[in-house]
N, C-alpha and C positions, 0 to 999 in steps of 0.2 A: 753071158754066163747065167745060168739059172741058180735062182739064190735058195734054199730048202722052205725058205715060206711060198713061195712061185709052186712049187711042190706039191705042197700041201694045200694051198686054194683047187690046183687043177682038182687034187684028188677030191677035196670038196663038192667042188665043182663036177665032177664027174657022175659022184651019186646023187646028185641033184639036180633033172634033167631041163626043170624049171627055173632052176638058177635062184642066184640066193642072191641080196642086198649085202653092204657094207658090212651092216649091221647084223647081220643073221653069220654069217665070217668070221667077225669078230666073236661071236660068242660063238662058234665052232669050232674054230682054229686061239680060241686064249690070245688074242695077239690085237697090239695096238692099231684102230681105226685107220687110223692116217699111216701104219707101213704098208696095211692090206690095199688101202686106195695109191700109194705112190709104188706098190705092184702090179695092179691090175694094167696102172697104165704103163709099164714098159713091157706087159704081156702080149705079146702079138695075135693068142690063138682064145680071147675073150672078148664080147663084147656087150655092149647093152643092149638087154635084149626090148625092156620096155621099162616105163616107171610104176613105181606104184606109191599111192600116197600114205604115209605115214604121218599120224598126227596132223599137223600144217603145212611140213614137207614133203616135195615128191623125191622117193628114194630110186637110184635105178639097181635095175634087177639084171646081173650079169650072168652070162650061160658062156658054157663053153667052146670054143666054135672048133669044127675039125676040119684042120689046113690041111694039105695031101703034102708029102715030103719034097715034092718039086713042082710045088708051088713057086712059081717067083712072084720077088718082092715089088709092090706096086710104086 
C-alpha cells in the first residue's frame, strides 16, 4: 500500500531530476526526517543516486528511478 507521504516525495522527487537529500524533503515536503527515510526505504522505485557532503557528513542524494509495469521482482 502506498502511504500519501510515498506520494508526495515521488511528486518531489519527480520535479527534481537530480534528486534531493533527506534533508532538502524534509524542508519540501514539512514532514519528519526519520518518516521521509523509513519511506524511501520501503520505496521500490528510488534509489541513491550519489552522496554528497554536507558539513562532516556525507548525505545521500535519492532520484527517482522508473520501473516499467512488468517489471519482475528480483
Amino acid at each position: 500500500m502506498v502511504s500519501p507521504l510515498q506520494t508526495r516525495i515521488r511528486a518531489a522527487l519527480d520535479k527534481e531530476p537530480d534528486g534531493m537529500t533527506v534533508c532538502h524533503l524534509t524542508v519540501a515536503l514539512r514532514s519528519n526526517p526519520e518518516s521521509i527515510r523509513k519511506s524511501l526505504a520501503r520505496m521500490g522505485d528510488t534509489y541513491v543516486d550519489r552522496w554528497v557532503k554536507q558539513g562532516t557528513q556525507y548525505c545521500a542524494v535519492h532520484c527517482l528511478a522508473f520501473v516499467p509495469e512488468d517489471c519482475p521482482h528480483p
